[in-house]
C-alpha positions in Angstrom: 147.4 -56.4 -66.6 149.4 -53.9 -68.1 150.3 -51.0 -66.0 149.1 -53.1 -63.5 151.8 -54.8 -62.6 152.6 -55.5 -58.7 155.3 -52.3 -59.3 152.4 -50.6 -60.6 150.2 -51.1 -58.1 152.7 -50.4 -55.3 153.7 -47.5 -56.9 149.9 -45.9 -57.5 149.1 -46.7 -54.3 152.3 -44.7 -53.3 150.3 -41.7 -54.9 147.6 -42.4 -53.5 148.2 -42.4 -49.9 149.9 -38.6 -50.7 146.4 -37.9 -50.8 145.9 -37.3 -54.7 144.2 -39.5 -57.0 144.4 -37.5 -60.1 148.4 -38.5 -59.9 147.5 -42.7 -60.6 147.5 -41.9 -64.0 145.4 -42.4 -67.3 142.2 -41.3 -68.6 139.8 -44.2 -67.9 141.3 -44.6 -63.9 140.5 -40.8 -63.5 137.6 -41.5 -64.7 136.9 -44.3 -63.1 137.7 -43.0 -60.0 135.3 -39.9 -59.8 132.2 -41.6 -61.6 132.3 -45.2 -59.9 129.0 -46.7 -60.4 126.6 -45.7 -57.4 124.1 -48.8 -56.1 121.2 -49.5 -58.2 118.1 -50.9 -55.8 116.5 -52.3 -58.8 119.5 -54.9 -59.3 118.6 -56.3 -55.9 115.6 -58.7 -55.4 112.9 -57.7 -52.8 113.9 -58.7 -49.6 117.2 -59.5 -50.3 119.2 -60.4 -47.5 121.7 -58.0 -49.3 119.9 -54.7 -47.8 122.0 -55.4 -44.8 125.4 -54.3 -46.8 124.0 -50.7 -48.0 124.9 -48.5 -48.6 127.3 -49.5 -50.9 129.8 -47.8 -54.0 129.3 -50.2 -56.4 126.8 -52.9 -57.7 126.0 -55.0 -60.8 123.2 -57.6 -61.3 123.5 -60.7 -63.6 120.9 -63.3 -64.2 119.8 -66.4 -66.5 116.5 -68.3 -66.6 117.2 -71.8 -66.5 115.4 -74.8 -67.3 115.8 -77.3 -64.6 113.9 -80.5 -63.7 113.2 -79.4 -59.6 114.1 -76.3 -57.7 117.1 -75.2 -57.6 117.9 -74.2 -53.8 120.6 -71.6 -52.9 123.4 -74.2 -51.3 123.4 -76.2 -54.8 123.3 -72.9 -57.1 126.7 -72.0 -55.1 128.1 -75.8 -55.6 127.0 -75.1 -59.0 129.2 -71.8 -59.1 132.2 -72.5 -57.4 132.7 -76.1 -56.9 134.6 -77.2 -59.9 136.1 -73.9 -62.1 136.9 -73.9 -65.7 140.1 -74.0 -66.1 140.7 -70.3 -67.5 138.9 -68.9 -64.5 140.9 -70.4 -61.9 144.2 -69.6 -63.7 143.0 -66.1 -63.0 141.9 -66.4 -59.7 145.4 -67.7 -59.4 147.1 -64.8 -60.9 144.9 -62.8 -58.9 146.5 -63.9 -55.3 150.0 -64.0 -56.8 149.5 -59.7 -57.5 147.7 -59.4 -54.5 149.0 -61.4 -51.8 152.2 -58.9 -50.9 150.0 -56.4 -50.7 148.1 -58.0 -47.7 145.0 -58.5 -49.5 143.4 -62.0 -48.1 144.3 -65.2 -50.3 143.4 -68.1 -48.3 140.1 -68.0 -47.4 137.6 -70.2 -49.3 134.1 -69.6 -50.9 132.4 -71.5 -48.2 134.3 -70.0 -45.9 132.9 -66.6 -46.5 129.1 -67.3 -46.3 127.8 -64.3 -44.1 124.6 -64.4 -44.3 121.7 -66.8 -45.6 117.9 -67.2 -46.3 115.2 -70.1 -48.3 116.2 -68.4 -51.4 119.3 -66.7 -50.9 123.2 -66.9 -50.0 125.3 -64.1 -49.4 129.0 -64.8 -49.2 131.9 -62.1 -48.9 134.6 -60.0 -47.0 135.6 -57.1 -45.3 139.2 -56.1 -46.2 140.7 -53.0 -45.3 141.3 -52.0 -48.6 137.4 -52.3 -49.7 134.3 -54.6 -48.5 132.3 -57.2 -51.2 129.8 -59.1 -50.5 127.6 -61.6 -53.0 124.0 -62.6 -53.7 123.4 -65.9 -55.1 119.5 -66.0 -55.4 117.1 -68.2 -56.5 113.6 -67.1 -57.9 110.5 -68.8 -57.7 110.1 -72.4 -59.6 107.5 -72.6 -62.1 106.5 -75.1 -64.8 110.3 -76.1 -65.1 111.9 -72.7 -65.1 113.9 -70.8 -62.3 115.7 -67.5 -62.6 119.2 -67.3 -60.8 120.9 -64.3 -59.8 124.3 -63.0 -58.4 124.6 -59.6 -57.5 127.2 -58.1 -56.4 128.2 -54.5 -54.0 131.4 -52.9 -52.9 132.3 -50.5 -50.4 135.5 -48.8 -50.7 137.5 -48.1 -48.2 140.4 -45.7 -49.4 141.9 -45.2 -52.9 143.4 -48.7 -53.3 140.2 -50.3 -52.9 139.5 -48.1 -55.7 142.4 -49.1 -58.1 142.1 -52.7 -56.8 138.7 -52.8 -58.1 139.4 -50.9 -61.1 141.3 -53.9 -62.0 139.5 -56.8 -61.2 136.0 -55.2 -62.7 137.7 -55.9 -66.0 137.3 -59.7 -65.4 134.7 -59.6 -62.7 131.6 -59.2 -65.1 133.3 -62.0 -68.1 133.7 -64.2 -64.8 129.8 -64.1 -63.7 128.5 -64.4 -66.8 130.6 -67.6 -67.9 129.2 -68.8 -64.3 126.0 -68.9 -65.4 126.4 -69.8 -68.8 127.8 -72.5 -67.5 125.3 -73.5 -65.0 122.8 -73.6 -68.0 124.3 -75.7 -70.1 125.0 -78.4 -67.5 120.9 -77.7 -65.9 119.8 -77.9 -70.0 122.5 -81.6 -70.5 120.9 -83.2 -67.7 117.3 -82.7 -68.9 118.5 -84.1 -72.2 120.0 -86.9 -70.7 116.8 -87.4 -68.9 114.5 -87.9 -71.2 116.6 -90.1 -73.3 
């Protein structure tokens, strides 16, 4: 996190609230900052549950085809997710409340404690903080012949300049994070079907 430090942080966000974001500093955060990617409709699956959080600043889709031996339903996708982290991802989740918690960004509340919204096929899960608003789409596709695409999608709404920054930082990991999530999920879906059939 280099110049990201909780100084740094305190001390952008000082520049910030004056009202001027070309004074954070650095090439990629000015950047960054005017050219924040804008929602993409086709990351989000038809009827989505997550058309209720639009518009939105920011969005990002990632997905894996899995091979699983019965449907995988929404509830046991998210146990899949978030129920037991490796052990990298929760050191960082860690690190993540330690930088964040003085600034009065939430650090308590739990994954299942954020469901806002669900479907058959879909759970959305998420805050509003006054700094910017996430939510999450963990979707299931259809089960056929032993296959099942899963799917988190994720939007953001920013509510002032440090939402901005805040995200800035945690995008670096965010995307790394997701994709480990369902790498993961695969391999433990494709060592069950292995054991299985032994």
């Amino acid at each position: 996190f280099a110049g990201f430090t909780l100084l740094g942080i305190k001390q952008k966000w000082a520049h910030l609230k004056s009202g001027s974001p070309e004074k954070v500093g650095g090439a990629a955060l000015k950047c960054y900052l005017r050219n924040s990617k804008s929602i993409n409709m086709n990351e989000i699956p038809t009827n989505s549950l997550l058309a209720n959080y639009l518009p939105a600043d920011y969005s990002d889709s990632f997905s894996k085809e899995v091979m699983t031996k019965e449907s995988i339903t929404p509830d046991a996708f998210f146990n899949m997710a978030f129920n037991q982290f490796p052990v990298w991802i929760d050191w960082l989740l860690k690190l993540r409340n330690t930088i964040v918690k003085p600034l009065g960004l939430d650090t308590t509340s739990r994954f299942w404690d954020s469901v806002s919204d669900r479907s058959m096929n879909e759970i959305i899960w998420g805050m509003p903080d006054k700094h910017l608003d996430f939510h999450v789409s963990m979707w299931c596709g259809e089960y056929r012949e032993g296959k099942q695409e899963l799917r988190i999608t994720t939007v953001v709404k920013y509510n002032n300049w440090f939402g901005r920054v805040y995200f800035f930082v945690i995008r670096l990991f965010h995307g790394i994070i997701i994709r480990s999530l369902l790498n993961r999920i695969q391999r433990r879906l494709e060592k069950e079907i292995t054991l299985s059939n032994r």
